[in-house]
Every structure is written in C-alpha cells, then in structure tokens.
C-alpha positions in Angstrom: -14.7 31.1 2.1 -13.1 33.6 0.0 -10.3 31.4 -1.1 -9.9 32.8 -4.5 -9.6 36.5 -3.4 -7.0 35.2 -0.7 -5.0 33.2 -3.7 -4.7 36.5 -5.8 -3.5 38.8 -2.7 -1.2 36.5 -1.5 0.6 36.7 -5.2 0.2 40.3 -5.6 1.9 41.0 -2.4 4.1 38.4 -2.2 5.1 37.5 -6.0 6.6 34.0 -4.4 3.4 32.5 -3.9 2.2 33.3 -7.2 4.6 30.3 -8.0 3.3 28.0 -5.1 -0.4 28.8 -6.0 0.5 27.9 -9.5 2.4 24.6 -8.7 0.0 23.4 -5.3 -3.1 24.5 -7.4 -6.3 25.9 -5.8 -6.5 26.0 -1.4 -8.1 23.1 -0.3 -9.9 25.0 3.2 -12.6 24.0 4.1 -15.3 25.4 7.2 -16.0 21.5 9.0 -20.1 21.8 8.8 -20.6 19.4 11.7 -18.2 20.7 14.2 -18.3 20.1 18.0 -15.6 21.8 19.9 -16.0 18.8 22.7 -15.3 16.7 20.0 -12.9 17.8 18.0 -10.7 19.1 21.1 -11.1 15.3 22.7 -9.4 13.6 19.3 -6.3 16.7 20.0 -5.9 15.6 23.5 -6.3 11.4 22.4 -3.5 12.5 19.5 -0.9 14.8 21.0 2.4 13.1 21.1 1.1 9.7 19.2 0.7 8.7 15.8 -2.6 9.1 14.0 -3.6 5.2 14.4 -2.5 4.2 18.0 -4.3 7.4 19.1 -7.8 6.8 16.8 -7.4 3.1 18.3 -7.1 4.8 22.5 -9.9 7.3 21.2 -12.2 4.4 19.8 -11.5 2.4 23.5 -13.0 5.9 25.1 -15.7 5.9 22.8 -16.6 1.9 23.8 -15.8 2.4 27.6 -17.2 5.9 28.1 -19.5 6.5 25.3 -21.0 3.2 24.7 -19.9 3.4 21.5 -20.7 6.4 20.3 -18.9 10.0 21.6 -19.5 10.1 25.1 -21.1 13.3 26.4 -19.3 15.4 28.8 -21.3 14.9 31.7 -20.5 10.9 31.1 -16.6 11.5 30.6 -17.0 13.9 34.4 -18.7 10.7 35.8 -16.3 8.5 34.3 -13.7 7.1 36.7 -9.6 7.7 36.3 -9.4 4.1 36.2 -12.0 3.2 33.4 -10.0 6.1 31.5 -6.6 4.8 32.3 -7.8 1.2 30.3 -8.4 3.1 27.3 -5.0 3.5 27.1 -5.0 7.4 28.2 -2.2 8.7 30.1 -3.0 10.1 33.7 -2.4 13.6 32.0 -5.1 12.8 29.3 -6.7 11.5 31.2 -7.8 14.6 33.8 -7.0 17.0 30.5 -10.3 15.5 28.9 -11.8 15.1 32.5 -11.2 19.0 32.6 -12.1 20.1 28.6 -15.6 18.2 30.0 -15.9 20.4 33.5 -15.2 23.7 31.3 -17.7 22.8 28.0 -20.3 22.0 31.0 -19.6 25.0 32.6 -19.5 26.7 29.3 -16.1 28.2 29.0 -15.9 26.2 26.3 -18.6 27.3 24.3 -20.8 26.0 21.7 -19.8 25.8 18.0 -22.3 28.7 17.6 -21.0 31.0 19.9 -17.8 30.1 18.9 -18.4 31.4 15.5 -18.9 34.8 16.7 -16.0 35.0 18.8 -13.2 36.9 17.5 -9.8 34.7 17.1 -8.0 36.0 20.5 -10.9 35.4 22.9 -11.6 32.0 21.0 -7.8 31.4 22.0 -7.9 32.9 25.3 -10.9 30.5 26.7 -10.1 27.2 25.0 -6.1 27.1 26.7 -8.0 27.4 29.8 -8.3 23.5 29.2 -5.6 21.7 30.7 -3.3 20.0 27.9 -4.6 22.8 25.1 -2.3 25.1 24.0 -2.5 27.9 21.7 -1.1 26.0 18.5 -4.3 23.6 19.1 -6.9 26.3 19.2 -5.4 27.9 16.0 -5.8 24.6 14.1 -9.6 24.8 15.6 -9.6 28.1 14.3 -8.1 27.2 11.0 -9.8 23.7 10.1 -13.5 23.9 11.6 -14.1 27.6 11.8 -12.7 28.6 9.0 -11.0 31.8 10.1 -9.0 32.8 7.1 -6.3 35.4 8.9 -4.8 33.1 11.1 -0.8 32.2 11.3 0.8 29.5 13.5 4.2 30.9 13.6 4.9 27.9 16.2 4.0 25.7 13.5 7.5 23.6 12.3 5.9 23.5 9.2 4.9 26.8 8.5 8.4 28.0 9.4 9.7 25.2 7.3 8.2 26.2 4.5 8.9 30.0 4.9 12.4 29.1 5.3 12.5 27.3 2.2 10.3 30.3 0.7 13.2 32.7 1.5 15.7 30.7 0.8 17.0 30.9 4.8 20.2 28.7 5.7 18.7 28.0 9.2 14.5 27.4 10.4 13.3 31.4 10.5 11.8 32.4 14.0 8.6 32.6 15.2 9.0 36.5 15.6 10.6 36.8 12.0 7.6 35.2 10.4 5.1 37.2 12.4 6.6 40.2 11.0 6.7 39.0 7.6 3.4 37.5 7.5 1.6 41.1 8.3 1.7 41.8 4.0 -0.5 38.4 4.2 -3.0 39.6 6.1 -6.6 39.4 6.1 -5.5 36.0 4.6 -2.7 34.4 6.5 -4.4 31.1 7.0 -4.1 30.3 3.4 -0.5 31.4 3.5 0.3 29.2 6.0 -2.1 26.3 3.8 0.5 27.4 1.2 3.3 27.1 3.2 2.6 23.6 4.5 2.9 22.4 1.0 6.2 24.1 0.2 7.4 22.2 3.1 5.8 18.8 2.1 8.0 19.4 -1.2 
C-alpha cells in the first residue's frame, strides 16, 4: 500500500493534516491477507447494533451450533434451521440476513475474495447491499480494511464527519454532501484521510 505517498499528498493539499500525520504518526492500513467476504460480512451482520463482546459471544454460538465449531460454510448456514439460528442468540432479522449473505455467496453474487479484488469500488458496493441487512457503509469498511482500497470516503461515517468538523473548526457535525465535496483534493487517497480523521475524532 502506498501509505507513505498518501501521507505526503494529504499534507500538501491539505496543510491540516500535515499536523495530524505529525501528531497520529504513520497510517496503520493494512490489506487483511486471509480475507473471506462470507466471513468477514457474517461477524458485520452478528455485530450491527451490539457491542463487540455480546456479538463475538452470539457469533461463537453460530460457530458451535452451525459450524461445529469452526465457521460454518454457507451451504450449512442455508441448511440450518431459523430455530437453531434463533438459539444462537440472532434476531429473526439476522437471522434470514446471514441465511440470505449464504444464498447470494452460493449463488455467487457475492463473489470470491479474488474476484473481489478486481472489482472496481462501485460494483463491489453495488453487489454486496444486495445482501439483506448490508448497507453501503458496511461494504466501504470491506473495501477499506480487507481490500485495501486506498480512495475510499465514508461520508456516513459519524466519525469521519466528527473528525472533519473538528478539522474545520465547524460549530455543528458537517454533512455528508459537505465532506464529499471537500474530500475530492484527497483523492486517489481518501481512505487514509478518513484513517486520519478517525483519530482526530478519538482526540
């Protein structure tokens, strides 16, 4: 990843980061080697709306109940029934969220991590909300975290528009379209803005 040509843009055309970068220190990105988009989109579904360790405890059940202990494949979590789901602790909406990520990896709208990776960022985007329960803020953490696409920016992100805010010194939380607009000078690198900007808002 070119992280160290992305650090020296960002401050050249935007002199505010040259303070972060200097205070945060070097971008931490990294491309996730071992990535499985079943995976990886099952633990978003088992986490939205809980915290991290009442939803790795409901995602550990699924991986005893379903999976034997191990991931389960998606032809097992199709076969598996609503109510063997349900006593993992999943909600009915998880529940037939994960039942459909399975149907569409199977049927290969989700694609493999290798096809993934030659994907541009919008089609990526397009086919995983396709999946009930996954929305486009999920897909550009995917895109962000394990396929290490460096020129993406969640402008739904709370935290990336916290920390612009602060950036800019705004009185009230700056909009999604506001920081869209702005973030075009931060391009081909706005994923390691918005890296930046999450630690502006962490203080």
């Amino acid at each position: 990843m070119k992280l160290r040509a992305a650090e020296l843009h960002l401050a050249q055309n935007d002199p505010r980061f040259a303070a972060i970068i200097a205070k945060a220190g070097r971008c931490a990105l990294k491309r996730s080697k071992d990535f499985e988009p079943f995976q990886a989109l099952t633990r978003s579904i088992c986490h939205q709306q809980l915290h991290g360790k009442a939803a790795e405890t409901i995602l550990q059940r699924f991986k005893d109940r379903v999976g034997k202990g191990d991931w389960p494949t998606p032809l097992q979590v199709k076969r598996a029934r609503m109510t063997t789901m349900r006593a993992c602790g999943l909600s009915e909406a998880k529940s037939l969220a994960l039942k459909d990520l399975a149907k569409k990896v199977l049927d290969g709208t989700v694609p493999s991590a290798k096809v993934l990776h030659t994907l541009p960022e919008e089609e990526i985007i397009t086919r995983l909300t396709q999946v009930r329960g996954i929305g486009r803020w999920t897909v550009e953490m995917v895109l962000m975290s394990h396929l290490g696409r460096l020129d993406v920016l969640p402008v739904d992100d709370f935290g990336v528009r916290k920390g612009f805010s602060l950036l800019a010194k705004k009185k009230e939380l700056v909009t999604a379209k506001e920081l869209r607009i702005h973030g075009e000078r931060w391009a081909p690198y706005r994923t390691v803005a918005a890296w930046y900007l999450w630690r502006v808002a962490d203080g």
